[in-house]
C-alpha positions as CSV (number, residue, x, y, z in Angstrom):
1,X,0.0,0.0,0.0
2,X,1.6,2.9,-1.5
3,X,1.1,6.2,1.3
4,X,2.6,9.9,0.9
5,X,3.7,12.0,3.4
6,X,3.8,16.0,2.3
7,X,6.2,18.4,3.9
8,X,7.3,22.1,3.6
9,X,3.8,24.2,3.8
10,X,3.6,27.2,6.1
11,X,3.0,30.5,6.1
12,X,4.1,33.0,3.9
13,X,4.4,36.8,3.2
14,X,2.8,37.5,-0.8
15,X,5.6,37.2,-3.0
16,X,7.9,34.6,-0.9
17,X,8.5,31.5,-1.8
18,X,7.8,27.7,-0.3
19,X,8.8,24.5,-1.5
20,X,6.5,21.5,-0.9
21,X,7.9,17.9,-0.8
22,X,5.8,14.8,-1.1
23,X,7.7,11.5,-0.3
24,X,6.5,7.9,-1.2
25,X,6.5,4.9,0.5
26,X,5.6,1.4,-1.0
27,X,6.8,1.6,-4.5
28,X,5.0,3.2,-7.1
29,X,5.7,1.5,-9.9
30,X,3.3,0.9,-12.7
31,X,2.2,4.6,-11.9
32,X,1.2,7.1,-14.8
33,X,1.9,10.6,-13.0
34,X,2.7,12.4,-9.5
35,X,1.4,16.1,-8.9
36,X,0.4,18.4,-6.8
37,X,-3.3,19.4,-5.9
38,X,-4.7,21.8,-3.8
39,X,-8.1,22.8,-1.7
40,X,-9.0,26.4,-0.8
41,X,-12.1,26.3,1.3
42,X,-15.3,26.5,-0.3
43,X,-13.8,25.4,-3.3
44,X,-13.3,22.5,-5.5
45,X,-10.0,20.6,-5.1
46,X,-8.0,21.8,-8.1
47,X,-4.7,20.4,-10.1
48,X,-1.9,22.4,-9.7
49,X,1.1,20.8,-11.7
50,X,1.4,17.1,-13.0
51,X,4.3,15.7,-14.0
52,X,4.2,12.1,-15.5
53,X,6.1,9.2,-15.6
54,X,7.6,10.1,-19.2
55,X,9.1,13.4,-17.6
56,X,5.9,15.7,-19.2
57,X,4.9,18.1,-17.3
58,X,1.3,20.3,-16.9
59,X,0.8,23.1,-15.0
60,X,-2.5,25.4,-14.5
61,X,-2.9,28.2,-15.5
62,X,-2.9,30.0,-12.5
63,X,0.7,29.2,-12.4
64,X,1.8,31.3,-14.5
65,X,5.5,30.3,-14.2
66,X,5.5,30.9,-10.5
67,X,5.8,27.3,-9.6
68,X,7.8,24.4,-10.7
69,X,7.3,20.5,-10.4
70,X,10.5,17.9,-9.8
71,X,10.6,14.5,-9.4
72,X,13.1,11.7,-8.6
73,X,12.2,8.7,-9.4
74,X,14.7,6.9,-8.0
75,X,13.4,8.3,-4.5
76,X,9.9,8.8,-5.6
77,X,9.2,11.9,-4.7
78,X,8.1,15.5,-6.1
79,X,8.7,18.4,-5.1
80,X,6.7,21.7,-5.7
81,X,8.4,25.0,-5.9
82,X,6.4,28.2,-5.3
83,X,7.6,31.4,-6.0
84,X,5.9,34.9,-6.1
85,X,3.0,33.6,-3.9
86,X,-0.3,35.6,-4.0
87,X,-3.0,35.3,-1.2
88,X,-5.3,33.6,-3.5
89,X,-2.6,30.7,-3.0
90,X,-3.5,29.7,0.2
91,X,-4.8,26.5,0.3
92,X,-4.1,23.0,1.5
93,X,-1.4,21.2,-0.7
94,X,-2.3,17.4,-1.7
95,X,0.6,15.0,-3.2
96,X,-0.8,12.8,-5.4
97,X,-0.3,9.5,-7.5
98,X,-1.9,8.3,-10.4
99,X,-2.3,4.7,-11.0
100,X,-4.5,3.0,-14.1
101,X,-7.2,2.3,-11.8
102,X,-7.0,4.5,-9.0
103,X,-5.2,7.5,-7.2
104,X,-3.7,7.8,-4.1
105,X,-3.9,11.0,-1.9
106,X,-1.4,12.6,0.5
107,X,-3.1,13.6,3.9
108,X,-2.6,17.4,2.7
109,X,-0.1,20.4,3.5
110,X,-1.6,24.2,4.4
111,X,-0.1,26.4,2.4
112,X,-1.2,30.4,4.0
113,X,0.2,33.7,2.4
114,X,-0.7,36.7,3.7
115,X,-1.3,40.1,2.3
């Protein structure tokens, strides 16, 4: 049973930075993609970046080049890099991993920036 543990969120002045980690255990292979998700409240979970097994990589729009997505595979884990952050940022973080038949989810990271 493949579980992920998030790291790095915190709180943040608007226009700092953070870097979000996201660190498998139980192996993931067979798995099409890793990303990043996030939650503000009252809102619809949303993707954030998605980078797949290949090495291609998707971010949202709301990115914007602000962030960027890693992965090593040989550790399987992904990192998230914020930079610039804007209050409309804050949210909580979720790792996740995409297998054929099913995702698994990390148990979340906040992520608050203040104005």
């Amino acid at each position: 049973q493949v579980q992920l543990v998030e790291s790095g969120g915190g709180l943040v002045q608007a226009g700092g930075s953070l870097r979000l980690s996201c660190a498998a255990s139980g192996s993931i292979f067979g798995s099409s993609a890793m990303g990043w998700y996030r939650q503000a409240p009252g809102k619809q979970r949303e993707m954030v970046a998605i980078i797949t097994s290949g090495g291609s990589i998707r971010y949202a729009d709301f990115v914007q080049g602000r962030f960027t997505i890693s992965r090593e595979n040989a550790k399987d884990t992904v990192d998230l890099q914020m930079n610039t952050l804007k209050p409309e940022d804050t949210a909580v973080y979720y790792c996740n991993v995409q297998f054929r038949y099913y995702d698994v989810w990390g148990q979340g990271t906040q992520v608050t920036v203040s104005s």
